[in-house]
LOKE-936787 format. One line per 2 residues: number of its first residue (from 1); for each residue y, z, x of C-alpha. Coordinates in steps of 0.1 Angstrom, whole numbers, m for minus. Layout:
<pts>
NUM> Y:Z:X | ...;
</pts>
This chain:
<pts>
1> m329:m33:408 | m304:m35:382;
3> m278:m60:374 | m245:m63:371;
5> m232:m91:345 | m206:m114:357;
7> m188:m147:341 | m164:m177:354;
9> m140:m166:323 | m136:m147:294;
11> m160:m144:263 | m149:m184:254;
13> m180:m196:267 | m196:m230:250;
15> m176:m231:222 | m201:m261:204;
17> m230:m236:203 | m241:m199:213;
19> m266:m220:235 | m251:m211:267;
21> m240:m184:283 | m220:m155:260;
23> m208:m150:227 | m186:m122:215;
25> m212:m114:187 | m250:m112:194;
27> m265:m118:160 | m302:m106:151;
29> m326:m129:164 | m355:m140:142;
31> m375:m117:122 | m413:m117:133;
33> m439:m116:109 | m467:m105:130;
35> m487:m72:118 | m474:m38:121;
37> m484:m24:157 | m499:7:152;
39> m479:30:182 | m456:61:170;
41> m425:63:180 | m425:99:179;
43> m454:104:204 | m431:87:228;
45> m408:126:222 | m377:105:228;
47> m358:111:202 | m323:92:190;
49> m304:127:201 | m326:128:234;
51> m320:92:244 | m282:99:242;
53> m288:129:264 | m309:106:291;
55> m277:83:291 | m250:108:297;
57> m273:127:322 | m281:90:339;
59> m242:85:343 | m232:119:354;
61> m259:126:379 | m258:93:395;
63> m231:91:426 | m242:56:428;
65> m220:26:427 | m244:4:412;
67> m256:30:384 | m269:3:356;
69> m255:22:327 | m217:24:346;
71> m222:m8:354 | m234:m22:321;
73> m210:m1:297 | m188:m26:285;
75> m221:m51:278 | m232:m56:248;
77> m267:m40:233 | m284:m45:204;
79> m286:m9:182 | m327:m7:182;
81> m339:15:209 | m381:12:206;
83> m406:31:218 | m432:5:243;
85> m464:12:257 | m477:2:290;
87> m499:m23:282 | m506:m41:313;
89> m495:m40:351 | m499:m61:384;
91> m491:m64:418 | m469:m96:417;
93> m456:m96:455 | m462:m68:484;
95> m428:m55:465 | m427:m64:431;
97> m447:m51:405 | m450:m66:368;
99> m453:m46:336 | m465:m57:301;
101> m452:m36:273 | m465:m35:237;
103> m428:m29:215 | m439:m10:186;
105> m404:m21:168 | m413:m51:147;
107> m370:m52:144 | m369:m55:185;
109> m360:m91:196 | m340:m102:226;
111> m329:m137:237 | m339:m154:273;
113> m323:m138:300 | m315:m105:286;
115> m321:m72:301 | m336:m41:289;
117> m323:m2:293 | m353:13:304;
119> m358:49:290 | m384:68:310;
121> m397:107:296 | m388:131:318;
123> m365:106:343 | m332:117:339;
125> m315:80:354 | m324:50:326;
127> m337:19:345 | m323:m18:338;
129> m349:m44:344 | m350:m83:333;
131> m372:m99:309 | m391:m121:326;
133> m413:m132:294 | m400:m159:264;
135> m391:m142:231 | m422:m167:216;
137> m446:m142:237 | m432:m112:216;
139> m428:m130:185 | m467:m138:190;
141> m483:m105:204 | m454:m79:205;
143> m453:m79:241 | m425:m81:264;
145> m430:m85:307 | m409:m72:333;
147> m413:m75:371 | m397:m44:392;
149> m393:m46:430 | m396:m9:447;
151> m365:5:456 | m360:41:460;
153> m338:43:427 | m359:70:400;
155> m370:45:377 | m380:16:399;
157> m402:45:421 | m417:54:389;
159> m427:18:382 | m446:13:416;
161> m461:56:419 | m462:69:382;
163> m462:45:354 | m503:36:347;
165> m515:19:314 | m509:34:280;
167> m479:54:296 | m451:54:275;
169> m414:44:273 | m385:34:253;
171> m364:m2:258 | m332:m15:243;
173> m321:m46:247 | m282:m57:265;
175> m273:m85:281 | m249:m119:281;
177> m267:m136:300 | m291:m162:279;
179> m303:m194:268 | m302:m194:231;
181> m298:m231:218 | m301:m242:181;
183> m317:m271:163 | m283:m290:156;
185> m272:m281:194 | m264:m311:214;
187> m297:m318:241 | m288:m304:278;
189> m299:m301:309 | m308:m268:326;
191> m303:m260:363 | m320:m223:375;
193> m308:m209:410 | m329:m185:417;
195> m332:m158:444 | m354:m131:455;
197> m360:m108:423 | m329:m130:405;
199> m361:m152:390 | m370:m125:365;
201> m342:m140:338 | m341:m175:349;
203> m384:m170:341 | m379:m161:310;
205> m351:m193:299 | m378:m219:319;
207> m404:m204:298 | m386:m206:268;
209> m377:m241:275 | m414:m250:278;
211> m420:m234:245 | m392:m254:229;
213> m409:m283:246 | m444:m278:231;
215> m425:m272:193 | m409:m306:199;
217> m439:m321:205 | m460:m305:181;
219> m433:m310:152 | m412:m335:162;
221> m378:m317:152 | m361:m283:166;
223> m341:m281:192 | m343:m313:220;
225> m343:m300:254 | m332:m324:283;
227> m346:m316:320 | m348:m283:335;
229> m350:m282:376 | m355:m248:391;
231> m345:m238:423 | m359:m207:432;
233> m355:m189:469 | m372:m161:489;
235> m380:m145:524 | m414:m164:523;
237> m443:m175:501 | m457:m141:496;
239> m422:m132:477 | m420:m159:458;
241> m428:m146:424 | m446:m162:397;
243> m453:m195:413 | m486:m202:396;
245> m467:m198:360 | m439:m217:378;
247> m460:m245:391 | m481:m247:355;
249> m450:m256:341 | m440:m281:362;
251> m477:m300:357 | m479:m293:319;
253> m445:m311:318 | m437:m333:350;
255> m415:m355:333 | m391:m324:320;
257> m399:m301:344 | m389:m297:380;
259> m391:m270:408 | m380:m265:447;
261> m392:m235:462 | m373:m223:497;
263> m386:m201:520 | m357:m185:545;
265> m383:m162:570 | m419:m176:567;
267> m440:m166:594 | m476:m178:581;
269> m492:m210:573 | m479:m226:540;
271> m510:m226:511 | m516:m265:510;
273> m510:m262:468 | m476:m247:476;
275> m469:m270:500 | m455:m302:484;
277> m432:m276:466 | m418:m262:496;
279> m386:m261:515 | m381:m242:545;
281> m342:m229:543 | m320:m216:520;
283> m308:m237:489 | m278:m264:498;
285> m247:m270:483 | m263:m307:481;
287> m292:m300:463 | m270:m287:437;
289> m243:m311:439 | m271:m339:430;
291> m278:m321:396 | m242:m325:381;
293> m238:m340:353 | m215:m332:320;
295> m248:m323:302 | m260:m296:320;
297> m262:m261:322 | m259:m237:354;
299> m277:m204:355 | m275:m186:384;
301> m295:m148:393 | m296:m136:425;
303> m277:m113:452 | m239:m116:450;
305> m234:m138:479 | m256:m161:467;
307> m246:m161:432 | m206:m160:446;
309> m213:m192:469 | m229:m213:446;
311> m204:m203:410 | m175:m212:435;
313> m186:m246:449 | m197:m258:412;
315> m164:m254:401 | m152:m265:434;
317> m167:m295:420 | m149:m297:388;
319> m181:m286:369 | m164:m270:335;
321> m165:m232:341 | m179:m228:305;
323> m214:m248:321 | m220:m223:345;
325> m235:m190:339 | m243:m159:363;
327> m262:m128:366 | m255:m105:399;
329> m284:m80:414 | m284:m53:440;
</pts>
């Protein structure tokens, strides 16, 4: 699935910090200083001249609607296009399957929330897939993770039939979608709506939050994070992504960290862990209505009714349209 970028206005979002939602620049994250990782970028055969060709031929032979690259073109990307090898892959769901990648760029950075083009060799249509991972994970190891549910769309098929460890691809980096706060940004409050495959971003900004967390802890300056609730919705426990990682978080930090998990079709006996986490319907206008407050954040990632219903009724309820924040998948 791929996603289409949406905002409730113009690029005038968070004026008091590029913490929030979009900025009209993207500057160059951090630098990392980890070794050199020894992959070549030219045994990946995609070359500068044969990535444009994979774009044009994406766009022209797809008929689709919701073609990433149409729908992405006026997003902004970062220039670096690196060659990644498959370093790592599991079945997260009966439909979603998670990828580690090893990014051989030591240049290659991307903020929470972001997106990646997804250039596969010898797939003419380019994939665009989430990062469900914190930037701290690449800084560390190099390695970025991405969850892909199967679809019949080229690259997604090659994801759950093809792609097998050490395969190899190339990833760029778009997206205005993010969570990027600075050590002199005022503290605030983070409230994830999540559904379906819509968790992928809103996973990477709650893990990024505990890892601003731990460096508060451990140094006692950076960047003061307030509470971060995550409400997170699926067809039933089996779809529900991640919710060991999710549920870790919550125990490692129960005092900053908070999470309600929905389930809309379950069938099966709830897992007795799970259970205490568990809500059985769809999110509520209340739920979210009880989470206002003029320090906090919205971030919202799911299909567009969802993400429609629940940008409308938070400004419905006066919530400054510069506080809430979207992402759209189909």
């Amino acid at each position: 699935m791929t996603p289409k970028i949406s905002w409730t206005s113009k690029f005038s979002v968070c004026p008091e910090s590029a913490m929030a939602c979009a900025a009209v620049m993207i500057p160059g994250l951090l630098r990392c200083s980890v070794g050199a990782i020894r992959i070549e970028a030219a045994s990946l055969r995609l070359t500068l001249s044969t990535l444009r060709h994979l774009t044009l031929t994406s766009i022209m032979k797809s008929k689709r609607k919701t073609d990433h690259l149409e729908r992405t073109a006026s997003v902004l990307r970062r220039e670096i296009v690196s060659a990644a090898k498959v370093c790592g892959a599991a079945s997260e769901s009966p439909s979603v399957k998670s990828l580690r990648l090893l990014v051989a760029d030591q240049d290659f950075s991307f903020k929470a929330g972001q997106w990646v083009d997804f250039f596969i060799p010898g797939v003419s249509v380019v994939g665009g897939f989430s990062i469900c991972s914190s930037p701290r994970l690449l800084e560390q190891e190099r390695v970025i993770e991405l969850a892909v549910k199967y679809t019949n769309h080229p690259p997604a098929l090659w994801v759950h039939n093809t792609c097998t460890l050490d395969c190899e691809v190339a990833v760029r980096v778009g997206g205005e979608f993010f969570f990027d706060p600075q050590p002199a940004d005022a503290s605030r409050n983070l409230v994830l709506i999540a559904g379906g495959v819509g968790i992928n971003p809103l996973l990477s900004i709650l893990r990024h939050a505990a890892d601003l967390l731990r460096e508060q802890a451990n140094k006692r300056n950076g960047y003061e994070i307030g509470t971060i609730k995550l409400f997170y919705s699926a067809k039933n426990t089996s779809e529900l992504l991640f919710k060991k990682n999710i549920l870790d978080l919550v125990n490692e930090f129960p005092e900053k960290i908070a999470c309600s998990l929905h389930v809309t079709k379950q069938t099966t006996q709830i897992n007795a862990e799970l259970k205490p986490y568990i809500t059985e319907g769809r999110i509520t206008e209340k739920e979210i209505r009880d989470h206002i407050s003029k320090e906090t954040l919205f971030y919202i990632c799911g299909p567009p009714p969802m993400t429609d219903f629940f940008s409308k009724q938070l400004e419905n309820n006066h919530v400054p349209k510069e506080h809430i924040c979207f992402e759209k998948w189909w």
